[in-house]
Structures are given as structure tokens and as C-alpha cells.
C-alpha positions as CSV (number, residue, x, y, z in Angstrom):
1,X,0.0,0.0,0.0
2,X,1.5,3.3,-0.9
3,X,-0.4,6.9,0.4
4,X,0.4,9.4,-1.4
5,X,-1.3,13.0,-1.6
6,X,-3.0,13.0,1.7
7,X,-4.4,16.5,3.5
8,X,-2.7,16.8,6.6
9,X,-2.7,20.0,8.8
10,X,-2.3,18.3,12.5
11,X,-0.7,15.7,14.5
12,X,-4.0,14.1,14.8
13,X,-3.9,14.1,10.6
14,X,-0.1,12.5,11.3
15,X,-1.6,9.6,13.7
16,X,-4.6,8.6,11.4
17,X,-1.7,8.4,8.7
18,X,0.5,5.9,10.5
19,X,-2.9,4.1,12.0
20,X,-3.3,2.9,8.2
21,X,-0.2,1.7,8.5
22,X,-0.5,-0.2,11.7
23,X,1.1,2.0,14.0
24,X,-0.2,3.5,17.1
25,X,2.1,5.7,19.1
26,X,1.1,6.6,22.8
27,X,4.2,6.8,25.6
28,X,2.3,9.5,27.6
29,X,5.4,11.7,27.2
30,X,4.3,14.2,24.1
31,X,7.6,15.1,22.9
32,X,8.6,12.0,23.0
33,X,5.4,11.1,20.7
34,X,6.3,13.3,18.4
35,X,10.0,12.2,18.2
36,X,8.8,8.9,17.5
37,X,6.4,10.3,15.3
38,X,8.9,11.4,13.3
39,X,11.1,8.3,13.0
40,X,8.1,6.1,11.8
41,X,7.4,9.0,8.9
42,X,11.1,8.8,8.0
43,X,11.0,4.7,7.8
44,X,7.5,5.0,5.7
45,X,9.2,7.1,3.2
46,X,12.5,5.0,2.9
47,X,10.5,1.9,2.4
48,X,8.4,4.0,-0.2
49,X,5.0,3.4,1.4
50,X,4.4,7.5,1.9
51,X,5.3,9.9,-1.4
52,X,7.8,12.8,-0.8
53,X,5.3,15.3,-0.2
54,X,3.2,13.2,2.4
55,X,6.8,13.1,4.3
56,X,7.6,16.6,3.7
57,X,4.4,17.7,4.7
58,X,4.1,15.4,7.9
59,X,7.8,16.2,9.1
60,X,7.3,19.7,8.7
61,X,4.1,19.7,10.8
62,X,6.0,17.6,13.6
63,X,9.2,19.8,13.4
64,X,6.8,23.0,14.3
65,X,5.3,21.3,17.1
66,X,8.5,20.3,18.5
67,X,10.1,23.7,18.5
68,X,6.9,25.0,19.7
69,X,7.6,22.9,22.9
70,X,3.2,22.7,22.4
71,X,3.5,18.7,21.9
């Protein structure tokens, strides 16, 4: 299955993303949800199951929350 061209504007867009994929990230630490976040959105794209702009799109929304410090 490869996703490509999905809307995404939240985290909560990010998790239903890697849901369809399986994965369901919950630590109770937010920043450290988001970090793992971003690892599993990295891996999708290297194995070519999320396009260039789903990654780009997903890791920029991640990286802003981060910085933020919002979770």
C-alpha cells in the first residue's frame, strides 16, 4: 500500500496516517510522541509506502510542534 497525496494539517492528521499503516504511538510523554512520530514518517518514506510530499508535509508539521515545545 503506498499513500500518497493525503491533507494533513495536524498531528491528529499525522496519527490517522501511520494508523493505516499499523502503527499506534502513545508513551504519555508528548515530545517523545512526536519524536517517535517522526522516526516512523522517515522509515515510511524510505520503504516507499508515503510519497515525498506526504513526508515533507508530515515532518514539517511535527518539526513545528516540537520547537513550539506545544506537543
Amino acid at each position: 500500500m503506498k499513500w500518497e497525496g493525503t491533507f494533513m494539517e495536524t498531528v491528529t492528521d499525522i496519527q490517522k496516517l501511520l494508523k493505516r499503516f499499523g502503527t499506534v504511538i502513545y508513551t504519555g510523554d508528548r515530545q517523545g510522541d512526536l519524536e517517535l512520530m517522526q522516526d516512523e514518517i522517515r522509515e515510511l518514506k524510505e520503504i516507499g509506502a508515503i510519497d515525498s510530499e506526504t513526508y515533507l508535509k508530515a515532518a514539517l508539521i511535527l518539526q513545528r510542534r516540537l520547537q513550539s515545545g506545544k506537543g
